[in-house]
N, C-alpha and C positions, 0 to 999 in steps of 0.2 A: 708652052714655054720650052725654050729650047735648052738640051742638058747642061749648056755651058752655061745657060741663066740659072740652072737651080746650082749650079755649084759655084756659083758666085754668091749667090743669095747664100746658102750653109756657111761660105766661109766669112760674108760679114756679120751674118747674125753672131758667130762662133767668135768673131773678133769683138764686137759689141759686149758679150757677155762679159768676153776675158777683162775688156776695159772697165764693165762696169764693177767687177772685182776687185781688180786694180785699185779706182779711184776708191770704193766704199774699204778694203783693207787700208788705203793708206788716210782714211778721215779717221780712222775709227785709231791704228797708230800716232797720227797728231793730237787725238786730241786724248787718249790716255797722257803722251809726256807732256801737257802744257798744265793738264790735272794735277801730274804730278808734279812739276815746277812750281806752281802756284802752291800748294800742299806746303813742297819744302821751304818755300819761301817766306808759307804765312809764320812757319815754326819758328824757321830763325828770325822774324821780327817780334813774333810773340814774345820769344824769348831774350835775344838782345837786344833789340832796338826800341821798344815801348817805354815811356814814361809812366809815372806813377797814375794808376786809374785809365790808361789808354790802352782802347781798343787795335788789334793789328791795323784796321780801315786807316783807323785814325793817325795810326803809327805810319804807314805808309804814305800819305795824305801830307804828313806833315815834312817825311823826306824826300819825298817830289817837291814839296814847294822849296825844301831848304836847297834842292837841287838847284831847282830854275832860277834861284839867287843866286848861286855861285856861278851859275852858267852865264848869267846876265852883265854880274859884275864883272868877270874873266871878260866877257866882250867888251864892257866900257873900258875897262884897263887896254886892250886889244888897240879898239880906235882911240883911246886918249896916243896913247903911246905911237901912233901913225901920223897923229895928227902932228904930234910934235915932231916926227921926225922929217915931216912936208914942211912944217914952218922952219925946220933949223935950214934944210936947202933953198930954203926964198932969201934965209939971210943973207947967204954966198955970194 
């Protein structure tokens, strides 16, 4: 093996390493703040957001669904309100 191959070889193995540090510090970073997001999160719905006898699960559970309601009606409203405004230029 010629010298310029073994010092190519030290410098990816040396680069490899660094990567593999890299990527394992920043999994081990995301996933302490998504721990702790979820943490604060369950707090403030334990505490605000829960109905009498409801669990956080259930508490969040029920304001995604209440969510994808409002999200769904705001789009009907969206194309009702399109729709009428194609039929008022047909009347023209």
């Amino acid at each position: 093996m010629s010298k310029m191959n073994e010092i190519t070889e030290k410098i990816t193995d040396g680069l490899e390493k660094i990567e593999d540090g890299v990527v394992t510090g920043y999994q081990k970073i995301e996933s302490g703040v998504v721990d702790g997001f979820n943490k604060m999160t369950d707090q403030f719905v334990g505490k605000f957001l829960t109905r009498d006898g409801e669990t956080v699960a259930e508490a969040k559970a029920r304001i995604a669904e209440d969510q994808k309601s409002r999200e769904s009606a705001q789009k009907a409203r969206i194309e009702a309100s399109l729709e009428a405004s194609r039929n008022a230029g047909k009347r023209r």
